[in-house]
C-alpha positions in Angstrom: 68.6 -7.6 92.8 67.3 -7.0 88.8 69.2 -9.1 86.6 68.8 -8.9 82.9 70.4 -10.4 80.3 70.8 -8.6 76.9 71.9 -9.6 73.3 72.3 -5.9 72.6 72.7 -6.9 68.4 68.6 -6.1 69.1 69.1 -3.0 69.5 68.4 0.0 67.6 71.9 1.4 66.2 71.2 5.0 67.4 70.4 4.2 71.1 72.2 5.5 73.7 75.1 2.7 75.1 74.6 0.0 76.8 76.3 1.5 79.9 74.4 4.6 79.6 70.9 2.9 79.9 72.0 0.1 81.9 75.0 1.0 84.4 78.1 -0.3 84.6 78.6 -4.3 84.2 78.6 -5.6 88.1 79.1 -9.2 87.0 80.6 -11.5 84.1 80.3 -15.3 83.8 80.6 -17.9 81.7 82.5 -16.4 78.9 83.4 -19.7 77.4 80.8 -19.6 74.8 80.9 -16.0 74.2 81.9 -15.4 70.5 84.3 -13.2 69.0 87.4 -11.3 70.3 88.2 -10.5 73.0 86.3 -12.1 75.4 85.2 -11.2 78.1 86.9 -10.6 81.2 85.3 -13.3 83.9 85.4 -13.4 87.6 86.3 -16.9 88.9 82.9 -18.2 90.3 83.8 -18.3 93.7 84.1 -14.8 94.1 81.1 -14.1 91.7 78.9 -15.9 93.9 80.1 -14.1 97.2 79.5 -10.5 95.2 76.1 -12.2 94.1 75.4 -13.6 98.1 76.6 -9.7 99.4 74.6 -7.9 96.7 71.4 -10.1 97.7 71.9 -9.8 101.4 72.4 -6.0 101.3 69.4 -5.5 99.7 67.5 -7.3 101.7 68.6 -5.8 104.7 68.4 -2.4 103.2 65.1 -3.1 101.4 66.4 -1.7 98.3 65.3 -5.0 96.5 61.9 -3.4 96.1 63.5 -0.7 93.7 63.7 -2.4 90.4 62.5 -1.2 87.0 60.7 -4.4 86.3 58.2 -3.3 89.5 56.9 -0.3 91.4 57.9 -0.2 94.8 54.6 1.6 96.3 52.6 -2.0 95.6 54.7 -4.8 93.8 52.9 -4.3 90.5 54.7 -4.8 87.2 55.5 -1.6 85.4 54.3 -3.1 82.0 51.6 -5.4 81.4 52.4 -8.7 80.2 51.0 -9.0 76.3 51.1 -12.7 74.7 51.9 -12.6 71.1 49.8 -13.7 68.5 50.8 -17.0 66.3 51.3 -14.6 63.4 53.5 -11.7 65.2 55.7 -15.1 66.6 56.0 -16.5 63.3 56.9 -12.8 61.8 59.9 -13.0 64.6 61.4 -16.6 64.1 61.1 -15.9 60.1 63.9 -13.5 60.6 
């Protein structure tokens, strides 16, 4: 199961929606901390973790865990390589 985790203020403005590139939102948690109104809408943990467990398990068994868009399924191979940043292009990102 892919899980990523978005700020989507980094987005570009124009892009299509979140739901149109990602899919629908299967799971939200600890809204606490979330700022501004209205929060989100939160599943009590309990029954987060079961859809979690049943998600997991089902792909096991299925082998649908190998289709992800972070790997190809043919070999296990990231899509993109990894590229570490320079100390300049790091700085240039925590000046903002």
């Amino acid at each position: 199961m892919s899980y990523v985790g978005l700020i989507d203020a980094c987005l570009a403005h124009d892009a299509p929606s979140l739901q149109e590139s990602f899919g629908p939102v299967r799971l939200v948690l600890n809204t606490h901390s979330a700022i501004g109104d209205p929060k989100p809408a939160q599943r009590r943990g309990p029954l987060a973790l079961i859809a979690i467990m049943k998600a997991v398990l089902g792909a096991r068994v299925s082998g649908a865990y190998r289709r992800n868009p972070f790997f190809r399924a043919s070999d296990g191979r990231p899509i993109a390589d990894a590229r570490v940043l320079s100390r300049a292009e790091r700085a240039n990102f925590t000046a903002a």
